[in-house]
C-alpha positions as CSV (number, residue, x, y, z in Angstrom):
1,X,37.1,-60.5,-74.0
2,X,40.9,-60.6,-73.2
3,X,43.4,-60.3,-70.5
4,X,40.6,-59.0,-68.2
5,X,39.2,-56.1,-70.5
6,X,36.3,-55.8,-68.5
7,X,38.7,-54.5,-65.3
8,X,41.0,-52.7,-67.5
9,X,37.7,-51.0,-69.5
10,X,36.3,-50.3,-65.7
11,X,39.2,-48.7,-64.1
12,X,39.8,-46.6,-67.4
13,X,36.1,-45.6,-66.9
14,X,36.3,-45.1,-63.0
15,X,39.8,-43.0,-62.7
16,X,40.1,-41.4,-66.1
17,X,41.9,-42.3,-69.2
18,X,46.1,-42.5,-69.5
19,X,46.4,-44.3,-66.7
20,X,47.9,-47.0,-68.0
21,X,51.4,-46.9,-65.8
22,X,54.5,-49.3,-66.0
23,X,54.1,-52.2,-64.1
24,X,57.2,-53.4,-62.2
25,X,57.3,-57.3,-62.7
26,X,55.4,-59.4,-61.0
27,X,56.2,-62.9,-60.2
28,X,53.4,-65.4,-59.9
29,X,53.8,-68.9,-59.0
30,X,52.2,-71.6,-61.5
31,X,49.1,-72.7,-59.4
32,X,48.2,-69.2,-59.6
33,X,45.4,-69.0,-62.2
34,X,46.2,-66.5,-65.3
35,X,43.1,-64.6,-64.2
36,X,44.1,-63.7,-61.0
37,X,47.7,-62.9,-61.9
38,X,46.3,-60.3,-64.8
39,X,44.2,-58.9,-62.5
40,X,47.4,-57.7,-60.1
41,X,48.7,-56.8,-63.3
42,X,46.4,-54.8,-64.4
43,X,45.3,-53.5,-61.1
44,X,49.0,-52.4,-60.8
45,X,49.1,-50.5,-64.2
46,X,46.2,-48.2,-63.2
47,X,48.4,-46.3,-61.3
48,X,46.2,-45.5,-58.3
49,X,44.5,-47.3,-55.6
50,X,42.0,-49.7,-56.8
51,X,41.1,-51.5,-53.5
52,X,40.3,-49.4,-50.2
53,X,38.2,-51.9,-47.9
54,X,38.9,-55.9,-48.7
55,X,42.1,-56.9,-50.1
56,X,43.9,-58.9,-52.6
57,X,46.3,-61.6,-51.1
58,X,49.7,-59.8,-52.5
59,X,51.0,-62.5,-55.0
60,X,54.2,-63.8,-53.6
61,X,51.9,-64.6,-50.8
62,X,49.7,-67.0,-52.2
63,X,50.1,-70.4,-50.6
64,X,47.4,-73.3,-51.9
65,X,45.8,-75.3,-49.2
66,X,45.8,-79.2,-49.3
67,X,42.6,-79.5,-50.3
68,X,43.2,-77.7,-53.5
69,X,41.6,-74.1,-52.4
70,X,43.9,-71.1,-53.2
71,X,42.8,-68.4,-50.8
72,X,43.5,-65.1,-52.5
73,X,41.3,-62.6,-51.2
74,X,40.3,-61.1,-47.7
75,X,38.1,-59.1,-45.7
76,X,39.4,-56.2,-44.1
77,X,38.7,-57.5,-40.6
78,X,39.7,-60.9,-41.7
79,X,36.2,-61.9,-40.8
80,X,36.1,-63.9,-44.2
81,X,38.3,-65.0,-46.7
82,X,37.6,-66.5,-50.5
83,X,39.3,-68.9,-52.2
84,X,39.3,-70.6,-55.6
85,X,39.4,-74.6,-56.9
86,X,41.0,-75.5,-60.0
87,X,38.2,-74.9,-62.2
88,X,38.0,-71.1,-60.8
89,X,34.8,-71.4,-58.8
90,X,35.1,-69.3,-55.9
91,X,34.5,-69.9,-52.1
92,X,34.0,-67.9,-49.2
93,X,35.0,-69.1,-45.6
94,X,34.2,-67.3,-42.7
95,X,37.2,-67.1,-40.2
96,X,37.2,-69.9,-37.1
97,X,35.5,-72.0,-40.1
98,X,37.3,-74.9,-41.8
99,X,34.3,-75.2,-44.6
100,X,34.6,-73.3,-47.7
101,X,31.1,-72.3,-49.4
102,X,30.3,-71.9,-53.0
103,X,29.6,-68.0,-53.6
104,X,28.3,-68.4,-57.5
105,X,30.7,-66.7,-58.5
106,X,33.7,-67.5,-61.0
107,X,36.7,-66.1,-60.4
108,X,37.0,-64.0,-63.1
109,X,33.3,-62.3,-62.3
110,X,34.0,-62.0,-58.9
111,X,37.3,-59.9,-59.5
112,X,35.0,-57.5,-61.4
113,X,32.6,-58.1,-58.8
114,X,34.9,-56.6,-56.7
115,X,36.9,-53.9,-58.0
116,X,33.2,-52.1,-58.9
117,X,32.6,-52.4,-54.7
118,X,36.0,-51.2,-53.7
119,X,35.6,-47.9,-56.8
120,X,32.5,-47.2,-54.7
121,X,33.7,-47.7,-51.2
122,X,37.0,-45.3,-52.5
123,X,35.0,-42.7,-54.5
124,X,35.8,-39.0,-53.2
125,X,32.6,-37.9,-54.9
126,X,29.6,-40.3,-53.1
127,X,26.8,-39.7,-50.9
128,X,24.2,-42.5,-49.2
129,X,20.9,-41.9,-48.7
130,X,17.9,-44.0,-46.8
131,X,15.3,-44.6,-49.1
132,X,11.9,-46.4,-48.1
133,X,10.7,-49.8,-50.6
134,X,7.5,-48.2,-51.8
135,X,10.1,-45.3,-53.9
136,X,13.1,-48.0,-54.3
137,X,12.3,-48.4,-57.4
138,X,11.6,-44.8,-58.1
139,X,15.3,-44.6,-56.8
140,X,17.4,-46.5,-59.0
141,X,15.2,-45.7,-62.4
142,X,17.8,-45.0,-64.5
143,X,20.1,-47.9,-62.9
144,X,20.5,-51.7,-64.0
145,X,21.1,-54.3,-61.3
146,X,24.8,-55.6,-62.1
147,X,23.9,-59.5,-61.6
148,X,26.6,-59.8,-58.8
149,X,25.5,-61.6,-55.6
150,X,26.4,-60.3,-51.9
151,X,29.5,-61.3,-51.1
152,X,29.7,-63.4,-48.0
153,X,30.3,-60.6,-45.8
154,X,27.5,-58.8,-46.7
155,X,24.0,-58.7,-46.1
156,X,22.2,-60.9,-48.6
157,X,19.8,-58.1,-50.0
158,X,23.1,-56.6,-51.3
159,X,23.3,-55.5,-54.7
160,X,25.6,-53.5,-57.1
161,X,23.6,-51.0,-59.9
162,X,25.1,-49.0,-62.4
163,X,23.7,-46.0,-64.2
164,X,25.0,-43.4,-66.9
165,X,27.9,-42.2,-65.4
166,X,27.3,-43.6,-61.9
167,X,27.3,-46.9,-59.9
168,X,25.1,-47.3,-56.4
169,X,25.2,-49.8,-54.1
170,X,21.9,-51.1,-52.4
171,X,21.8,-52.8,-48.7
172,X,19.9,-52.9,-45.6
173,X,20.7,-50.0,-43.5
174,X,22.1,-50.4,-40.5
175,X,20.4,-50.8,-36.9
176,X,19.0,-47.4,-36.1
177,X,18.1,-46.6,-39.2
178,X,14.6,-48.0,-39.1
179,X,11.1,-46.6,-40.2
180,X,7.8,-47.3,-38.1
181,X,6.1,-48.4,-41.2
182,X,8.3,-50.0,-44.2
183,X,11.6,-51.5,-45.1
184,X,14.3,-48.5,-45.8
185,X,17.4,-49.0,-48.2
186,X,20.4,-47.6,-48.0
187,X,21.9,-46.2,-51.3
188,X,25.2,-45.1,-51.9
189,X,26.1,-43.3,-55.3
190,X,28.9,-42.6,-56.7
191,X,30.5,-41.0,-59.2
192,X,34.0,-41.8,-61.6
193,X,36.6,-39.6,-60.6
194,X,36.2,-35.8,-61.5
195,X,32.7,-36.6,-62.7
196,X,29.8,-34.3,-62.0
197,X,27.8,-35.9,-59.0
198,X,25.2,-32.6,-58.3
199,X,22.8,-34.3,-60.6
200,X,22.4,-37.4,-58.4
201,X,22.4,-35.2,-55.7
202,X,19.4,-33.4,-56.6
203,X,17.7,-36.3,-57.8
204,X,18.2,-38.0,-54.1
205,X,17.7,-34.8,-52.4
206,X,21.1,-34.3,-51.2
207,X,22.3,-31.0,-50.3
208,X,25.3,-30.1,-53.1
209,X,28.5,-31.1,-52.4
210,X,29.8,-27.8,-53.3
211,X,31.0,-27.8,-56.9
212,X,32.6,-31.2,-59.0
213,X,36.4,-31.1,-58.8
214,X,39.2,-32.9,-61.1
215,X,40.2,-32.8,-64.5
216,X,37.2,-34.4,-65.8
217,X,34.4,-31.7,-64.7
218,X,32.0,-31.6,-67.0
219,X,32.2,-34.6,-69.2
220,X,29.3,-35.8,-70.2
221,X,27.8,-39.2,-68.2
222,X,29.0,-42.2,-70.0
223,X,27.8,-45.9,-70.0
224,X,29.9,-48.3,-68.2
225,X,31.5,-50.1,-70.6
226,X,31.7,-53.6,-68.6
């Protein structure tokens, strides 16, 4: 692929086509690697919001430790941070810690990685639902686990899926949400923008949202094209 095609396919896919918007310049210092730099770019040319939990270090702020880590990306408490070596392997740290820890993840899989998290964590159009294990695979039929691992603020059981014309995200509910007999799973789907989500709905047995909004309404489910 080429300058990040897989994000720029994504957030075509995600927000609608067109929205391909100048991009005022952007200066990036030469320890910065190209992969990060085009994803600003290309982040900045889509012309809405693409993150809406973590965060992007902005640029101009990028400052390379001595070691050689490049930190570049943050938690929205600032309970972790990850970094990147010169050969773009990422790292995650967890704030008060001065070790860095491998995630698995390149740099340029984990900016995918995490611009499909933040689409789903933004989406207007998104519902969760508790689901028990002995129907989790009932669940996500139609959906194909994404190969991303959790990130190092999440719980390890973490998983992105994507579907025709949907993505989910799958993770241990949270305390309170317990059943007397059998692991429950907490699903969120969610739609691209103006997509139709009273399909999922009724599949998960979700009461309607009320009608599917935006310009898009009714266009057919497509395959995510990353």
């Amino acid at each position: 692929m080429g300058e990040l095609d897989d994000v720029r396919e994504f957030l075509r896919w995600w927000y609608g086509p067109g929205l391909d918007s100048p991009a005022g310049a952007l200066t990036a210092d030469a320890a910065v690697p190209p992969d990060l730099a085009q994803w600003h770019s290309v982040a900045a040319r889509a012309g809405v919001p693409v993150t809406f939990q973590d965060r992007p270090i902005a640029l101009t702020r990028l400052s390379p430790e001595p070691g050689g880590m490049l930190p570049f990306w943050a938690e929205n408490q600032n309970g972790h941070h990850w970094a990147v070596d010169s050969r773009n392997r990422v790292f995650a740290r967890e704030s008060g810690s001065e070790d860095w820890l491998p995630t698995g993840e390149d740099l340029r899989g984990f900016l995918l990685h995490c611009t499909i998290r933040e689409a789903i964590i933004g989406a207007p159009e998104k519902f969760t639902v508790f689901v028990p294990e002995s129907v989790l695979g009932d669940a996500l039929e139609s959906f194909e686990p994404l190969g991303f691992p959790a990130l190092a603020s999440e719980e390890p059981e973490t998983r992105l899926w994507a579907g025709a014309g949907a993505l989910a995200r799958v993770t241990l509910p949270p305390v309170g949400y317990e059943h007397p007999s059998e692991q429950l799973w907490m699903i969120t789907v969610a739609v691209p923008r103006g997509a139709d989500i009273q399909g999922y709905e009724a599949r998960f047995g979700v009461p309607s949202s009320g009608g599917v909004t935006g310009p898009a309404a009714g266009r057919p489910p497509e395959e995510p094209p990353f």
